[in-house]
N, C-alpha and C positions, 0 to 999 in steps of 0.2 A: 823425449819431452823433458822438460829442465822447470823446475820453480825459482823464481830468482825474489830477492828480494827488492824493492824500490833504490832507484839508486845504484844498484848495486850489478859489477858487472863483469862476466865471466871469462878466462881467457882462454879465445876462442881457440886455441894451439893445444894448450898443456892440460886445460877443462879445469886447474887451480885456481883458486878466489884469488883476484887481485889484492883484498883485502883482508884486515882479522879476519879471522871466523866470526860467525854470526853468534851473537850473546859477550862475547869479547870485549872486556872494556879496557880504553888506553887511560891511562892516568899518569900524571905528573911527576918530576923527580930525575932524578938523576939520569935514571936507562932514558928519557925520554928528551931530553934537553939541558938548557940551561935555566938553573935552579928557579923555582916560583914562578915555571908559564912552561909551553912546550915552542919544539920550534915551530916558527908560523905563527902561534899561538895570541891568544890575548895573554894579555900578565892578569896572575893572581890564577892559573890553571884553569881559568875558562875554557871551553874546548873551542878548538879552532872549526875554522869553517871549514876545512876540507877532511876534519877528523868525525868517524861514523860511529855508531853507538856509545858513544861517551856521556855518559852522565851529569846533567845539569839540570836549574831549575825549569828550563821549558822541553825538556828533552824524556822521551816515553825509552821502556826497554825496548829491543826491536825483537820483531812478529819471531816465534817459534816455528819454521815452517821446515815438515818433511815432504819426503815423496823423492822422485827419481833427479837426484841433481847431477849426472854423468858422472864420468870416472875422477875420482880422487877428493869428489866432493863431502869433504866433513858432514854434511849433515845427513843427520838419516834419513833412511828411506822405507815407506810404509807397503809396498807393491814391488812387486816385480816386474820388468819391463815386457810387453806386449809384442807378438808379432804382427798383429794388422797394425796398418797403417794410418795417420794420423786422416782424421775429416780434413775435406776438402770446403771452401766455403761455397762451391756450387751445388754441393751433395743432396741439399732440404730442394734447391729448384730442380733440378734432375729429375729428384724420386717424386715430387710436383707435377711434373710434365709428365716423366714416366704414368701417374697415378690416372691424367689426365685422357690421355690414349688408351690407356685401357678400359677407362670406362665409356668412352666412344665406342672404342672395337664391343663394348661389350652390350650396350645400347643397338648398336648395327647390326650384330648376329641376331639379340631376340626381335629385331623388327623382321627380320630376314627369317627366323624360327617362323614368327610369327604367321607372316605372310604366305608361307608355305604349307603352315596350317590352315589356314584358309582356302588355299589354292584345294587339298587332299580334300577337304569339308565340301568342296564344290563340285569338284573332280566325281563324289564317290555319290551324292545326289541328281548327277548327272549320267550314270554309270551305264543307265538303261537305255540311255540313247548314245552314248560314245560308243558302247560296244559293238553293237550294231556296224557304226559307222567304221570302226578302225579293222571288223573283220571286212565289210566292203572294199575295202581299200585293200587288203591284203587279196582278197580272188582278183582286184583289176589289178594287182601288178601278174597275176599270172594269166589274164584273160588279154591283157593291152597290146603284148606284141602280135599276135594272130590278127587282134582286131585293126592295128595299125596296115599290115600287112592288106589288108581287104581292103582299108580306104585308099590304100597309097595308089592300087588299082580300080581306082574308082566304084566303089560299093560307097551307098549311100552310109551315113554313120550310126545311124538309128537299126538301118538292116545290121550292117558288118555287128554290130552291139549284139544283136539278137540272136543271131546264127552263132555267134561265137560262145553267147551263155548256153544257147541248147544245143550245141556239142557237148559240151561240157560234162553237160548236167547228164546227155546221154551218154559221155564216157561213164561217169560213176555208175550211171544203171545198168550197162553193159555188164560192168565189173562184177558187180553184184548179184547181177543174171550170170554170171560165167561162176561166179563159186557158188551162189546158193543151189543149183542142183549135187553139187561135190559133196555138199555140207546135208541134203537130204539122203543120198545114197545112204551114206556111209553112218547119220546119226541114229540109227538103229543099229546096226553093228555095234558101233560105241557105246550104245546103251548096255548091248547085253554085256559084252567086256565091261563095263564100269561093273552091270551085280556081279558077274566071275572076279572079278577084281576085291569087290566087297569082303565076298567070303575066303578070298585068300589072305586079307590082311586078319581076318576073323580066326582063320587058320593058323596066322601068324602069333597072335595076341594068342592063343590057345598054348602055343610052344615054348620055352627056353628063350629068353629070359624072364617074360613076364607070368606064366604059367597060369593064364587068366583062363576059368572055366567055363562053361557055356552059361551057365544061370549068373554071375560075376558081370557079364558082357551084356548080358538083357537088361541088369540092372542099371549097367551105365547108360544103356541107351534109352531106357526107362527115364532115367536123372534129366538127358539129355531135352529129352520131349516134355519134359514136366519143365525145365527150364525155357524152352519156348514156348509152351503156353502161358505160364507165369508173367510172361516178356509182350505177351501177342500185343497190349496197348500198343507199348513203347514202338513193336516192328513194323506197326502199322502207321503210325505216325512218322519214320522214318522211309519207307517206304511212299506212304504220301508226299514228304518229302522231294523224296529221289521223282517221285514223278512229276512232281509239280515242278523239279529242275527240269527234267527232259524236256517236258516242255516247254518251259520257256528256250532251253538251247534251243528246240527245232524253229519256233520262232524268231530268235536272233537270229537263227541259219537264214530263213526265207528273208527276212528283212535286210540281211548281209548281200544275199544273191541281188535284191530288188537294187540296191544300191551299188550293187557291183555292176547292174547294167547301165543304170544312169553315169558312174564314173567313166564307163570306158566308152559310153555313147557323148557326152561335153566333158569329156577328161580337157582335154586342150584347149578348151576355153578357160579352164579357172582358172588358170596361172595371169593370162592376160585381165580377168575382171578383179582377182584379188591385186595384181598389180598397180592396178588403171585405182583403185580406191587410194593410195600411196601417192606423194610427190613426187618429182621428177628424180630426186636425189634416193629414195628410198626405194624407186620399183626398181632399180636393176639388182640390188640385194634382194626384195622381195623372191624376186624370179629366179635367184640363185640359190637360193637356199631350198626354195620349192623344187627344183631341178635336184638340188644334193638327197633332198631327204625321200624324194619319191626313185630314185636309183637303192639309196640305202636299204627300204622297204621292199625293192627287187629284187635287190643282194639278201634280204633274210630270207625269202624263202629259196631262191635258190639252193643256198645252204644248207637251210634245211631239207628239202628232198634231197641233198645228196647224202644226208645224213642218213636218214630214214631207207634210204636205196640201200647204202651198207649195211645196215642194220640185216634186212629183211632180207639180203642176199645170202650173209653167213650163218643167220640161224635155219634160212628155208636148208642152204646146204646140207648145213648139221644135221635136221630134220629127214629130209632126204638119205643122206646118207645112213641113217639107220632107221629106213623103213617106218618111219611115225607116218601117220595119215593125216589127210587136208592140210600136207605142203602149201599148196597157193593159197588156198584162205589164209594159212596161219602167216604167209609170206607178207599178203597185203595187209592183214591188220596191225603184224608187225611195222612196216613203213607208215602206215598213217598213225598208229602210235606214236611213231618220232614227231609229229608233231606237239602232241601234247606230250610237255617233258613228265618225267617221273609216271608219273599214273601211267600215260598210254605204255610205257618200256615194260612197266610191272604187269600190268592186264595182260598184254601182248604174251610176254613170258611165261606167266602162271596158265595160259590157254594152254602154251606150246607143253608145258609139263606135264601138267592136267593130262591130254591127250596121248603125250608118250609112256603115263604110268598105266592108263588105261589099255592102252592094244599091246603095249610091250615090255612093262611091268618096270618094276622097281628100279634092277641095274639102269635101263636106257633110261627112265627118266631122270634118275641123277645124271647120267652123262649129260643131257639135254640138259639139265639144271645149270652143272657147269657151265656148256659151251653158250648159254643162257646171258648168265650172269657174267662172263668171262668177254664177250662181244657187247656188254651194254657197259660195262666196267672202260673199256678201252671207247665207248663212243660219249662217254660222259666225260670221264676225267681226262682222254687225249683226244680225241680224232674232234668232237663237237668244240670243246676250246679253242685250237690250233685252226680249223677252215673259219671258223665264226669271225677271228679273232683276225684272219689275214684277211677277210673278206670283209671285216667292219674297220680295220686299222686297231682295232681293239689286243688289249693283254689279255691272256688266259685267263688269270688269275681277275682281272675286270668282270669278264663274261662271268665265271666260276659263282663270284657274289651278286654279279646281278641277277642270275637265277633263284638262287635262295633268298636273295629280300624278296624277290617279284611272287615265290610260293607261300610264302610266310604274312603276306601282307594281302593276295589275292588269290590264293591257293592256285588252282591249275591255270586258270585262263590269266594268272600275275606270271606263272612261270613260261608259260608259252609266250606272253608279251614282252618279258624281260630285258630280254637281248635285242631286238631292234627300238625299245625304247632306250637303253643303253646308249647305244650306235645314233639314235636319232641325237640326243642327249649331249652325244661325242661332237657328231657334226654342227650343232648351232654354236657350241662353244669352242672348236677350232676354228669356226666361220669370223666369229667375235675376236678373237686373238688374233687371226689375222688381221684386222680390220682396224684395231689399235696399232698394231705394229705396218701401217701403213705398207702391206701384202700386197692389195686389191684382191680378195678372193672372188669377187663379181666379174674378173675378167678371167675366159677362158682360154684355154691353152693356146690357141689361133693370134690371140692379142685384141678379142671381138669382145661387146658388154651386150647383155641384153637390155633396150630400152621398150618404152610404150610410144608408139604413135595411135595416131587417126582423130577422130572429131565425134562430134555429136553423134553420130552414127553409131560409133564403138570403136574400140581400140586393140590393136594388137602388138604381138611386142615382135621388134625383130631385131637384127644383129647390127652391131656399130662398131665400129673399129677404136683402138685405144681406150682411154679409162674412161668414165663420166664425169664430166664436170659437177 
């Protein structure tokens, strides 16, 4: 960047003033011309019109100006030249617009925060009647194909609904009748190995390293008893607590069952009436998406009983293998633990421990600890990620976090719902992207669409060829 003075102008080649230096005055005389005027000039040394700072009565000295006048320029300069680059005259509208978009984008996230907050605020007032409904929905994706199976051969739908929940219900009871005698045999035995067990770790505290004496050891357990009575308010109100959850769980269970009959007895109607509420243009998406997400919800539990299978297969082994007691109890609580993530792997495990320190003492139950901790370690961070993940279209690392917001936000029953809310999550929004990138996810692989027919009667939906108009 250059200062120039008015007038005055620079050569654009060599960057030397075409003229004096600035402050430079020409004046008359010999060096200048012919005697008493200059050449050009008026007579009598008047300065010529084409001559620049020359001194006369209407004429000022001219401006002092420094700053960066390029190379070879006389006048000085007060800075140093700059590496950024000079402003642009669209720079103020740019950073304008730029300003402009960003406070939109930023307007549209908190209405977007916003609305989400509301949604949670509704979502969590409504909780005692969603849950209910979303564990329903979970028994009919495992109660529906038996139950389909009976209608297809003609069993009325209300019966085939009924026979299929009380199998069900009497497989569980079977289950229960088949280890709760295992579990009365043997819990006297147990008992008295837990006191023989007592007084060996009592044994233990007695010896090298800690050399604790017998009156030493009554005192802590003294400490111990005086600390839960001290406590008793508090344990009692957590305890009321804990019961007044059980309860209500067993409640959501019955209410879960009651609606798991009604789904799988007009399961096949709703798609057709929540369709039929939709325009013409809207129910074959309707219907497809219903179709994606009640497959997804299949594929969860799938999954996870196969998770829970492995689990309960290689700890029963372990278990087995070194002689611990009530293998198949500890086998099935281990698998229906996998359903509830965290809590049920750790109760599940601390049973199996518990049990192998009691009949077979210290050494097995750390082996057991290990092979414990060692099979839940691999079905958490590998085996549950990778089948979840190929069975949702999901990344590991997806599932990984949506278990820990789903624990942190709704403890057990957030962590257990996590991953097929995830997956459901996944599917309405690959459903959408298709749908902008004119996909047609509404049509299925065949080249068929689901639409809605029939009349005042009621409406059903069935298959069309090519896309919907």
């Amino acid at each position: 960047m250059r200062f120039r003075l008015p007038g005055r102008r620079d050569d654009a080649t060599s960057g030397a003033p075409t003229g004096p230096p600035a402050g430079a005055r020409a004046v008359g005389g010999p060096a200048g011309g012919a005697p008493g005027g200059a050449p050009g000039g008026a007579p009598g040394g008047a300065p010529g019109p084409g001559r620049e700072g020359a001194p006369g009565p209407l004429s000022h000295p001219a401006p002092q100006l420094t700053g960066e006048g390029g190379r070879r320029d006389p006048r000085p300069g007060d800075h140093e030249a700059t590496v950024a680059p000079a402003p642009g005259w669209q720079r103020g509208e740019r950073a304008r617009a730029a300003s402009r978009s960003l406070a939109i984008a930023s307007a549209q996230l908190l209405l977007i925060a916003a609305a989400l907050v509301v949604v949670g605020w509704v979502l969590g007032k409504l909780w005692v009647v969603l849950l209910p409904v979303i564990l329903g929905l979970l028994f009919a994706t495992v109660l529906w194909p038996p139950t389909r199976f009976l209608r297809r051969h003609g069993w009325p739908a209300a019966l085939a609904a009924a026979v299929v929940l009380l199998v069900f219900l009497g497989l569980i009871g079977g289950l229960i009748a088949v280890i709760a005698p295992q579990v009365a045999d043997q819990v006297t035995e147990l008992a008295d190995q837990a006191a023989s067990g007592l007084e060996q770790v009592q044994q233990w505290l007695q010896g090298p390293p800690f050399n604790l004496d017998q009156e030493q050891i009554g005192q802590y357990v003294d400490q111990a008893i005086d600390s839960v009575q001290s406590n008793a308010s508090n344990i009692a109100s957590y305890a009321a607590t804990g019961a007044t959850a059980v309860g209500n769980g067993l409640l959501n269970l019955l209410l879960a069952l009651l609606l798991a009959f009604f789904f799988i007895k007009d399961g096949p109607r709703w798609v057709p009436w929540l369709a039929a509420q939709t325009g013409p243009k809207a129910a074959p998406h309707v219907a497809a998406l219903s179709q994606k997400t009640w497959s997804t919800l299949s594929e969860f539990i799938k999954q996870q009983a196969l998770v829970g299978f492995v689990d309960a297969l290689f700890i029963g082994i372990g278990l087995w293998i070194f002689d611990v007691p009530l293998v198949v109890p500890l086998a099935v609580l281990t698998f229906f633990g996998a359903f509830i993530p965290i809590i049920g792997a750790f109760v599940a495990g601390a049973f199996a421990v518990l049990i192998a320190l009691v009949d077979e003492g210290f050494t097995v139950a750390l082996i057991i600890f290990g092979i414990v901790l060692l099979v839940q370690q691999i079905e958490g961070n590998v085996l549950q990620p990778i089948i979840q993940g190929r069975g949702f279209n999901l990344h590991a690392g997806v599932v990984i976090l949506a278990v820990t917001a789903g624990s942190s936000l709704a403890g057990i029953v957030g962590a257990f719902l996590s991953v097929p809310v995830a997956a459901l999550i996944a599917v309405v929004y690959r459903y959408g992207r298709d749908v902008f990138d004119g996909r047609h996810p509404e049509v299925a692989g065949d080249g068929t669409h689901t639409q809605v027919t029939g009349d005042d009667g009621g409406a059903v939906l069935t298959r069309a060829p090519g896309t919907p108009d």
